[in-house]
C-alpha positions in Angstrom: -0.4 -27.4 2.2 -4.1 -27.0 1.5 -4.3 -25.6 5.2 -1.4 -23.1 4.8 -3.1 -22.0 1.3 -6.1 -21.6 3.0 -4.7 -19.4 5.8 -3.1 -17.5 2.9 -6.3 -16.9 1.1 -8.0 -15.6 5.0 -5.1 -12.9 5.4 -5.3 -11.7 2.0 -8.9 -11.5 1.6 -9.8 -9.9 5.4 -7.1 -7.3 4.3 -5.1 -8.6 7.2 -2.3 -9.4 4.8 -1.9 -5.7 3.1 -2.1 -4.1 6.8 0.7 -6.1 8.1 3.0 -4.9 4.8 2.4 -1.6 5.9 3.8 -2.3 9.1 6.7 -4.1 8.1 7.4 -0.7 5.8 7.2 1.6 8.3 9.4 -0.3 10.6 11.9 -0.7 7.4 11.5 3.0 6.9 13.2 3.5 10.8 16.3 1.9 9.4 16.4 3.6 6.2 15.8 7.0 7.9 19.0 6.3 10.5 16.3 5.9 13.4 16.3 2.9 16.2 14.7 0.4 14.9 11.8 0.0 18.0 8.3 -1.4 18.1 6.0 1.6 18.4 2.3 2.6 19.1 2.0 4.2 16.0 3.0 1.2 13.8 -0.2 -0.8 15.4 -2.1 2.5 14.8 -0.7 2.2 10.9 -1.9 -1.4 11.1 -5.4 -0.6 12.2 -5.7 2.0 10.2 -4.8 -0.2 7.2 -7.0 -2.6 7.7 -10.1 -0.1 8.1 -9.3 1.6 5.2 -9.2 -1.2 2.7 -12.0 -3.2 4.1 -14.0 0.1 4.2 -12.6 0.3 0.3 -13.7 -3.4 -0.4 -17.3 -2.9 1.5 -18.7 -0.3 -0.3 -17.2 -0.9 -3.5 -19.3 -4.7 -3.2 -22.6 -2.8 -2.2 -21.8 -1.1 -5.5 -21.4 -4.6 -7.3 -24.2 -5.5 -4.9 -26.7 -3.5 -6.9 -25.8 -4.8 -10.4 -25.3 -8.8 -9.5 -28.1 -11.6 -10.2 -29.7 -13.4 -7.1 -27.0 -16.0 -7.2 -24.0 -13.8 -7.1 -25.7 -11.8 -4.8 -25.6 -14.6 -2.5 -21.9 -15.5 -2.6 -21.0 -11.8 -2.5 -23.2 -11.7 1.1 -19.9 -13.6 2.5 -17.8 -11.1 1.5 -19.5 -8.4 2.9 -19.7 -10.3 6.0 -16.1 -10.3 6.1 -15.5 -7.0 5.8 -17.5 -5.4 8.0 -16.3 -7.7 10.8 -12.9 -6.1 10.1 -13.8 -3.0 10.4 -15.5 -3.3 13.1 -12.5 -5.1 14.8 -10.2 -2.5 13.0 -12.1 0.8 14.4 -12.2 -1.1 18.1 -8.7 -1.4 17.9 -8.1 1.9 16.5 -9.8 3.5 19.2 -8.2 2.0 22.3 -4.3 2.0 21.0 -5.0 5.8 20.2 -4.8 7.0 23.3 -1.6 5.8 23.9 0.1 7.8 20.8 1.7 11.4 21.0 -0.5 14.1 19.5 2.0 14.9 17.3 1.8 11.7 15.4 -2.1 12.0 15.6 -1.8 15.2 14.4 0.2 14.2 10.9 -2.1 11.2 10.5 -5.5 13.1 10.7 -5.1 14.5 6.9 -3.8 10.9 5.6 -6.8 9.4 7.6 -9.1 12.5 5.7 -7.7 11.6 2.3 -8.2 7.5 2.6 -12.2 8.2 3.7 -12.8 10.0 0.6 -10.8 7.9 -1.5 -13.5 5.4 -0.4 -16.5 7.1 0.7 -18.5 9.1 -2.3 -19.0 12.5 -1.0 -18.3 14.7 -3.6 -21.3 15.8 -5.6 -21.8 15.8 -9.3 -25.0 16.2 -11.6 -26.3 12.4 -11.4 -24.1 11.1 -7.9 -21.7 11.2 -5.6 -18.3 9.9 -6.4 -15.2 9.5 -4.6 -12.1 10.7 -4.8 -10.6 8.0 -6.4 -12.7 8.2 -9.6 -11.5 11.5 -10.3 -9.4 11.0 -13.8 -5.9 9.9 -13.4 -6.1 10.5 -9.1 -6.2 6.9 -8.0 -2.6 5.9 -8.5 -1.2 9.4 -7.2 -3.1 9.4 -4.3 -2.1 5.4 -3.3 1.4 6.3 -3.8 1.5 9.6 -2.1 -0.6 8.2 1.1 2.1 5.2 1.3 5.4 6.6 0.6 4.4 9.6 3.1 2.8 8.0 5.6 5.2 5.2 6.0 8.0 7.9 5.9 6.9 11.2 8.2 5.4 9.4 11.0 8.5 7.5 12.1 10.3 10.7 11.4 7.2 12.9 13.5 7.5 10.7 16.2 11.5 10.7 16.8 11.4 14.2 16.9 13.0 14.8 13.5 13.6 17.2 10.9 11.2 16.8 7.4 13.4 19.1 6.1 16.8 17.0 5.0 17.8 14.8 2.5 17.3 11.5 3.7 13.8 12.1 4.3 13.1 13.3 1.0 14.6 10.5 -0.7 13.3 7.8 0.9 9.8 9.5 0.7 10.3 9.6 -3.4 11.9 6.5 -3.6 8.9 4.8 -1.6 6.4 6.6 -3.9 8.1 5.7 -7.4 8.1 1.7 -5.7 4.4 1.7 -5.2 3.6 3.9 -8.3 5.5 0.7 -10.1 3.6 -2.2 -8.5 0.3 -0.1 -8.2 -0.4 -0.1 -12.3 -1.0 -4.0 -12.7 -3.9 -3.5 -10.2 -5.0 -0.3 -12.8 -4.7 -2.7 -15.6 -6.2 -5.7 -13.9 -9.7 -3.1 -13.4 -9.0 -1.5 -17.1 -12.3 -3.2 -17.9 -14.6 -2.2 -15.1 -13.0 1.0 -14.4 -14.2 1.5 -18.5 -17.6 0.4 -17.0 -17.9 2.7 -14.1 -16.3 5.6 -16.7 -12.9 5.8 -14.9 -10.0 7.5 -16.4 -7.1 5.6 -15.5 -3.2 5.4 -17.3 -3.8 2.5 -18.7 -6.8 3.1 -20.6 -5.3 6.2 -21.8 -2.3 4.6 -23.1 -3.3 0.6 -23.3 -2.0 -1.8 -21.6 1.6 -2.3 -23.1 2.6 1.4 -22.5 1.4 1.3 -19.1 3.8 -1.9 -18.3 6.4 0.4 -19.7 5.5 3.3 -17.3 5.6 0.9 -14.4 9.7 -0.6 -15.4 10.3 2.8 -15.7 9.0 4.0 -12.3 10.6 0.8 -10.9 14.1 1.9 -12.0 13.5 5.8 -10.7 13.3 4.0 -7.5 16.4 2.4 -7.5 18.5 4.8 -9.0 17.4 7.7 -6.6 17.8 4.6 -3.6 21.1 3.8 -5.3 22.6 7.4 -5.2 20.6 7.9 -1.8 22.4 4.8 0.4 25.7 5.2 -1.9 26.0 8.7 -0.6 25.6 7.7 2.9 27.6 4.6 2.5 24.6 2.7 4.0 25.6 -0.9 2.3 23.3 -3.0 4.0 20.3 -1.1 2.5 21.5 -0.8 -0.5 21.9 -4.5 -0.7 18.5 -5.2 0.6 16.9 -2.4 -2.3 18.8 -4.4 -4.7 17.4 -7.7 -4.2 13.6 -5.9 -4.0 14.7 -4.1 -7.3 15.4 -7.3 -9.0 12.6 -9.5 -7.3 10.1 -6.9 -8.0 11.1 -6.6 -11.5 10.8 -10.3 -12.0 7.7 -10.3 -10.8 6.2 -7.4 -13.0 7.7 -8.6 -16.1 7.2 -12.7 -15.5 4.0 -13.1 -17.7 3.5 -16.9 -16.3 3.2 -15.1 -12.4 0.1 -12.3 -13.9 -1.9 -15.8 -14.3 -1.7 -16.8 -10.4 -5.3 -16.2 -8.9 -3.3 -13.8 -6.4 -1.0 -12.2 -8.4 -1.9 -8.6 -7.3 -3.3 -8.7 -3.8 -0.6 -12.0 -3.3 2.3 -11.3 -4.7 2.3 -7.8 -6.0 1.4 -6.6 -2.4 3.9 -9.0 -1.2 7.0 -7.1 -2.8 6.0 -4.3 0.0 6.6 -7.1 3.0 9.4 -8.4 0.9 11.5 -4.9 0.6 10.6 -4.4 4.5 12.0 -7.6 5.1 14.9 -7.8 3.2 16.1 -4.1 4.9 15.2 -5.4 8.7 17.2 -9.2 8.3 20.2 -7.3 6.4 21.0 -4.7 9.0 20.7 -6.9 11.8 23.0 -9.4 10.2 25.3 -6.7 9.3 25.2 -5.4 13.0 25.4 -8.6 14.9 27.9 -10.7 12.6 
């Protein structure tokens, strides 16, 4: 047990954990989309990119902490850093070489998500004392997660089989997907309400406090459902809907259990882990309902 804990706490912490739920998403989103479920280039590319961005997130943000830490911290902080820039180095190696197997179309749509995660991360944008990034522009953050996830996650499988953006299905599963991670994306806001009020951060939930912001997030969690709800209902897709079901209830558990917001790894753990879980749940149930 200590072993598998331990292996737990690598894949979390090198980002390796939060990359792989984006996979499993996308290849959930083939399903959901009525598109072959296949392995594809562009879900490794999804992976690699993953992991470079939220290593790149996690690097600079500690050179940041970096600055303001005694000699002590300093020193277990080194390790970190350490870490991360070992993944992205292996993350922009792999990056590189799978790219060239990809169509340009796909490359194409994932140029401006790949533009948008940099400067989510990288401070480029000039004010009167620094540079700051886009996610410290007021409110941004949580808009910007959800939008890069629910779209990317949703158009690439859809650019890649050669299929109309333009139709229903697409749209739906795009907003359901954003309302999903807009709902699990808030704990993290309120988990940083302290030094996000340090580094002068408008977020929702110092605007509102904490208790409204909890609210904000049941209530984003149901728009998902009931849009998924009238979404797979409509196209009598019952294995979906079952499998959104179970992630609706789960997920709701799991934002409203007060005992589970005191695990060490509540957020990057098991908040994180209601992505893999819904990606899951959709892959197992339609190949059970197809095979059996």
């Amino acid at each position: 047990m200590p072993n598998l804990l331990k292996l737990i706490e690598i894949l979390i912490n090198s980002n390796l954990y939060i990359s792989f739920a984006a996979v499993i998403f996308t290849l959930a989103a083939q399903i959901q989309l009525g598109i072959k479920p296949q392995l594809h280039v562009y879900l490794v590319i999804i992976f690699f990119a993953t992991l470079f961005e939220y290593n790149l997130h996690r690097f600079i943000t500690t050179i940041k902490i970096l600055k303001l830490t005694d000699t002590k911290e300093r020193k277990l902080r080194y390790g970190g850093l350490t870490v991360y820039f070992a993944m992205l180095a292996f993350a922009l190696c792999g990056f590189i070489v799978i790219v060239f197997y990809a169509k340009p179309e796909v490359l194409i749509v994932l140029t401006p998500f790949a533009l948008i995660t940099l400067l989510y991360s990288v401070p480029v944008f000039k004010t009167q004392k620094s540079f700051m990034r886009l996610r410290e522009i007021p409110f941004l953050k949580i808009f910007l997660i959800s939008f890069v996830w629910s779209t990317a996650t949703t158009i690439i499988p859809v650019i890649h089989n050669e299929s109309s953006l333009f139709n229903l299905s697409v749209i739906a599963t795009l907003t359901e997907r954003f309302f999903f991670i807009f709902a699990i994306t808030i704990p993290f806001d309120i988990r940083d309400m302290e030094s996000d009020l340090q580094a002068g951060l408008k977020t929702i939930p110092l605007k509102l406090d904490k208790n409204k912001s909890i609210l904000i997030s049941y209530i984003a969690l149901l728009m998902f459902f009931l849009i998924s709800f009238f979404h797979y209902q409509s196209e009598q897709q019952w294995e979906i809907l079952l499998a959104i079901t179970i992630s609706f209830i789960v997920t709701f558990f799991i934002l409203y259990s007060k005992k589970l917001r005191t695990v060490q790894y509540y957020h990057t753990g098991i908040l994180d882990g209601t992505i893999i879980l819904q990606g899951f749940l959709v892959i197992v149930i339609f190949y059970i309902s197809k095979n059996f």
